[in-house]
C-alpha positions in Angstrom: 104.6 74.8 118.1 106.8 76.8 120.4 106.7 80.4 118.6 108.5 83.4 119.6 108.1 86.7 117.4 110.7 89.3 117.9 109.4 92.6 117.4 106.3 94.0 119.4 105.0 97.1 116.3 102.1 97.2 114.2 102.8 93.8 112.5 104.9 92.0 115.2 101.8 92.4 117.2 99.6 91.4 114.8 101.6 87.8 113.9 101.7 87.1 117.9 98.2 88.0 117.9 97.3 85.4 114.6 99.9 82.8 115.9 98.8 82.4 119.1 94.9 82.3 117.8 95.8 78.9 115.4 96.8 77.3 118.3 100.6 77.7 118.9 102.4 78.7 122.0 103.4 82.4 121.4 106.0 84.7 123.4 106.0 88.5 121.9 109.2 90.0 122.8 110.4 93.6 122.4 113.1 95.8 123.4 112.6 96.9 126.9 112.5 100.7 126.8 110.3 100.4 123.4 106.4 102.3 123.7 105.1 99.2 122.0 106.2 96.6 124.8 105.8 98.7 127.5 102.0 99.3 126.4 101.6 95.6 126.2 103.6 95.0 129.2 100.9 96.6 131.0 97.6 97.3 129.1 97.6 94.1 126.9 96.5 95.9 124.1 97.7 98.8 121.5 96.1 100.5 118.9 94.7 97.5 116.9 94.3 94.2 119.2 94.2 92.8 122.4 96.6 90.2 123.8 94.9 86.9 125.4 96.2 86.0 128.4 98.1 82.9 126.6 100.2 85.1 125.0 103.9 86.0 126.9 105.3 89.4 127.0 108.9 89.8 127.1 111.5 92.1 126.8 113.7 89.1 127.6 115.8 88.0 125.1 117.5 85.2 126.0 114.4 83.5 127.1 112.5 84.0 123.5 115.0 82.8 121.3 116.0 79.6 123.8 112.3 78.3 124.1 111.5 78.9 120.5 110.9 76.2 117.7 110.2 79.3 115.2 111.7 82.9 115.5 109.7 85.5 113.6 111.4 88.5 113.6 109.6 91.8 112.4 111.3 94.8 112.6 112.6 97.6 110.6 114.5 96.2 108.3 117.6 98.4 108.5 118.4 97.3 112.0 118.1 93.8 111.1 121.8 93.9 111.0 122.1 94.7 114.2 119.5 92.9 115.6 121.3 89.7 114.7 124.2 90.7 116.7 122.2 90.6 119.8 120.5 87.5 119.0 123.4 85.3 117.6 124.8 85.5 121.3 122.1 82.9 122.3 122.3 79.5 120.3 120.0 79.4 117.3 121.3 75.9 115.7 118.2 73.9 114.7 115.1 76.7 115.1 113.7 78.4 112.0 114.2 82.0 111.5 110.9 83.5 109.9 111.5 87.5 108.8 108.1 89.0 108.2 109.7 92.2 107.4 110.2 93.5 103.5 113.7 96.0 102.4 116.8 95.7 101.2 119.9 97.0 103.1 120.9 100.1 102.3 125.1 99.8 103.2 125.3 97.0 101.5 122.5 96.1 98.6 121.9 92.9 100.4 118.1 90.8 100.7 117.2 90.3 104.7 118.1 86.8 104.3 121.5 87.1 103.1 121.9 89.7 106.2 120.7 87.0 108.1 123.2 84.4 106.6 125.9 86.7 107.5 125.6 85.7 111.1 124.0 81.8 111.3 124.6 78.7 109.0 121.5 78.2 107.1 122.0 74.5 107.1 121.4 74.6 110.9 119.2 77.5 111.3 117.2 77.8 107.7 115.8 81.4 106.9 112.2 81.8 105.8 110.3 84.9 104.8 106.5 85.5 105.0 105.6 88.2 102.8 101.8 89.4 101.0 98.9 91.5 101.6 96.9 92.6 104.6 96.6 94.8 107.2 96.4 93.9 111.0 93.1 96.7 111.5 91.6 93.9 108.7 92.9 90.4 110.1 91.6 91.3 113.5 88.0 91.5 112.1 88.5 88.4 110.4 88.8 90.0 107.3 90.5 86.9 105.3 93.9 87.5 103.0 96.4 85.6 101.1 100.2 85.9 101.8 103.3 84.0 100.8 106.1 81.6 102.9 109.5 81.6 100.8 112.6 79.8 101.8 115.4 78.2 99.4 114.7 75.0 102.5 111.8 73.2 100.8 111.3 71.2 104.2 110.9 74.1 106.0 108.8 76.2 103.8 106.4 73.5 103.4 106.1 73.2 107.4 105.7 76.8 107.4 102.9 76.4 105.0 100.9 73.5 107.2 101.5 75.4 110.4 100.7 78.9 109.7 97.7 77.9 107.3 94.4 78.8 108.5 90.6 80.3 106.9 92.1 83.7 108.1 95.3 83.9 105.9 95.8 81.0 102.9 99.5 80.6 102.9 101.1 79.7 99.3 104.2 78.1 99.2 106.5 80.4 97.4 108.8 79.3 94.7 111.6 82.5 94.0 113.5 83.6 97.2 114.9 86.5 95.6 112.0 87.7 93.9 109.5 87.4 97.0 112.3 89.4 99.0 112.4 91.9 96.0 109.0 92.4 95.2 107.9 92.3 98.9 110.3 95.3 99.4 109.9 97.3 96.1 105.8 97.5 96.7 106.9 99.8 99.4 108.3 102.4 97.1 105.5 102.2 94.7 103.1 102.9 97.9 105.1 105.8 98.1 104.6 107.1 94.6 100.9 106.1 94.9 100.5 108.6 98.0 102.9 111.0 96.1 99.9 110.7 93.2 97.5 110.8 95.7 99.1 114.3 97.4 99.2 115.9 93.8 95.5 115.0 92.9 96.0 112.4 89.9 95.1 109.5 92.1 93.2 108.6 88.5 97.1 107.4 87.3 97.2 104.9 90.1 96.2 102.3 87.4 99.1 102.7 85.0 101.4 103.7 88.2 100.2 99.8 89.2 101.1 98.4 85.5 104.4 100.6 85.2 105.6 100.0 88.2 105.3 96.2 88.6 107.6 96.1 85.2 110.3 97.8 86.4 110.4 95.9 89.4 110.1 92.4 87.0 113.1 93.7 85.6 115.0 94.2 88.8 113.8 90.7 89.6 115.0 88.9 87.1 118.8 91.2 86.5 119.2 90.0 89.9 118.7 85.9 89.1 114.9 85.7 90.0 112.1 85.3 88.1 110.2 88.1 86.8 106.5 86.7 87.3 107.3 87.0 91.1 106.2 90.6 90.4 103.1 89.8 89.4 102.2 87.1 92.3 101.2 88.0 96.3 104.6 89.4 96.9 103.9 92.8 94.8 101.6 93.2 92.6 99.1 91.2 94.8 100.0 93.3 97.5 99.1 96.3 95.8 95.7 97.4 96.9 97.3 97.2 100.8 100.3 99.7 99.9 98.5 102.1 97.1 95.1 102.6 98.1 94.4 101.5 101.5 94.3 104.3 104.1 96.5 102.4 106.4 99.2 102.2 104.4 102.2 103.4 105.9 104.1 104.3 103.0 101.3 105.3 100.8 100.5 107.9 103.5 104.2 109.0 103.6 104.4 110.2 100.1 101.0 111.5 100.7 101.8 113.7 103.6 105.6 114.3 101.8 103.6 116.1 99.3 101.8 117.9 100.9 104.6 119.3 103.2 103.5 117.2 106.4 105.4 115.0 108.4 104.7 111.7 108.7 106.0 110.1 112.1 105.7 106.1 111.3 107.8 104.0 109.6 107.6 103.7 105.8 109.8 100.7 104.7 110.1 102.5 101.4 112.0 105.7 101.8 115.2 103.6 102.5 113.9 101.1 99.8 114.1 103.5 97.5 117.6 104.4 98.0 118.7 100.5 98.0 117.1 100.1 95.1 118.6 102.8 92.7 121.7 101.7 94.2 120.9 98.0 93.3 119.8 98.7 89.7 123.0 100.9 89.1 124.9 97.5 90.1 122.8 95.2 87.7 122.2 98.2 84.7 118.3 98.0 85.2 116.2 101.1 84.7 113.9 101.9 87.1 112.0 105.2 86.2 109.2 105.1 88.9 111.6 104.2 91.8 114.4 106.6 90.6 112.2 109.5 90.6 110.9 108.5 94.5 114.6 108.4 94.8 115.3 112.1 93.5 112.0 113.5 95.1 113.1 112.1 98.7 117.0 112.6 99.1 117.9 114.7 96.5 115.3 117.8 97.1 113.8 117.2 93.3 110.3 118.6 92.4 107.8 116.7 92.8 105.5 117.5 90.4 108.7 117.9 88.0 109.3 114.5 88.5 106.2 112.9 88.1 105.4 114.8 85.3 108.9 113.7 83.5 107.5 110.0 83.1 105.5 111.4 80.7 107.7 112.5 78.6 110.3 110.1 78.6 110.6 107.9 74.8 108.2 106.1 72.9 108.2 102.2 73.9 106.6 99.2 73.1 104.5 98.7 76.2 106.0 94.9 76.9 
């Protein structure tokens, strides 16, 4: 299968790097004056794996998109938007658009796909996304994982499925497009609050943080016409251990390092998550205690340990 994955980082890397090792015929393209291409452009290699030879390196456009079967894109996921601009210029009827990339947009609430749908007709170019656990420093030592292919085109999901399948990542076929895009992107913002626990020296919590938070976002899922169990399958809660306790978890470092007054230069998916998602709830009237207090700790200067400390204190509930 003719593959091209748009987006050279830490994951677009890594899916180029897994694609091309199954067997397909892989092109990695990237912008032209990003680090990440350039660095592949002419060492082959970044911080985490090594390009074979097989695999093309582009900063060209035109020619990924035209010779592609399969787009996966896998990028930040507030310039998706953007993104598609450039890309809808070259024709995109019948190819499959894969996003391996989890958010919500901020300016307008919406899931990736539906940004996506705002620029190609699904009929003719159908939206998958491939979301779950793992880490690229892990799959490259052929550490194995599970991870999840959603997509409301069953045809195309189950293609995904056959192609992508392999005894390094078991592919499930997914069953609730709107809660894999939901849960994928809310894990984010409990990595967040994991690393905020972690900064403040109650990494002991992380349990009930895990059980806590994958209600709320169950409720989110389902106000928004999904079903709640997606929280508890590969999309979130499965993809747990990768976003609140692994050290290379972007986001889990962020709150972390936010905590402890540092700076932490990489992207973490769920600072703007967090935003979309209070803003998302307000919308559907779901309460989302753990996610609105990452909200008020990030953008609205609130005390941390304040804030953490107020979950404790909020009513007496039944637990379910």
């Amino acid at each position: 299968m003719l593959i091209s994955v748009l987006g050279c980082g830490r994951w677009g890397s890594c899916i180029a790097w897994y694609l091309d090792r199954i067997g397909h015929e892989v092109c990695s393209c990237g912008l032209e004056d990003a680090p990440e291409l350039q660095q592949l452009l002419k060492e082959r290699h970044n911080d985490y794996l090594t390009f074979p030879e097989s695999i093309t390196v582009t900063s060209d456009h035109k020619f990924a998109v035209e010779r592609a079967e399969v787009i996966v894109i896998s990028i930040s996921s507030q310039y998706l938007r953007d993104y598609m601009k450039t890309i809808t210029r070259f024709d995109l009827d019948g190819k499959i658009i894969v996003l391996c990339m989890k958010g919500i947009e901020v300016s307008t609430g919406k899931r990736l796909t539906q940004v996506v749908g705002d620029f190609v007709d699904t009929e003719k170019t159908p939206v998958a996304v491939w979301v779950g656990p793992g880490h690229p420093q892990d799959y490259v030592k052929g550490v194995p994982n599970c991870m999840v292919i959603d997509s409301e085109n069953e045809e195309v999901k189950e293609k995904l499925v056959r192609s992508f399948n392999s005894e390094l990542i078991r592919f499930y076929l997914g069953t609730d497009l709107i809660g894999s895009e939901i849960g994928a992107a809310a894990k984010n913002v409990i990595g967040i609050a994991a690393g905020m626990l972690d900064g403040s020296g109650y990494t002991s919590i992380k349990g009930a943080l895990m059980a806590r938070g994958t209600r709320e976002v169950a409720r989110l899922i389902q106000a928004a016409g999904g079903n709640e169990l997606s929280a508890y399958g590969l999309c979130h809660l499965g993809d747990y251990e990768a976003t609140l306790f692994s050290p290379w978890s972007h986001n889990r470092r962020y709150g972390e390092e936010f905590i402890k007054g540092k700076r932490f230069e990489k992207l973490a998916e769920g600072v703007m998550t967090s935003k979309a998602m209070c803003e998302l709830a307000d919308k559907l009237g779901v309460d989302l205690p753990i996610t609105t207090a990452v909200y008020r700790i990030l953008f609205e200067n609130a005390d941390p340990k304040a804030e953490l400390s107020a979950l404790f204190t909020r009513s007496i509930k039944e637990e379910f």
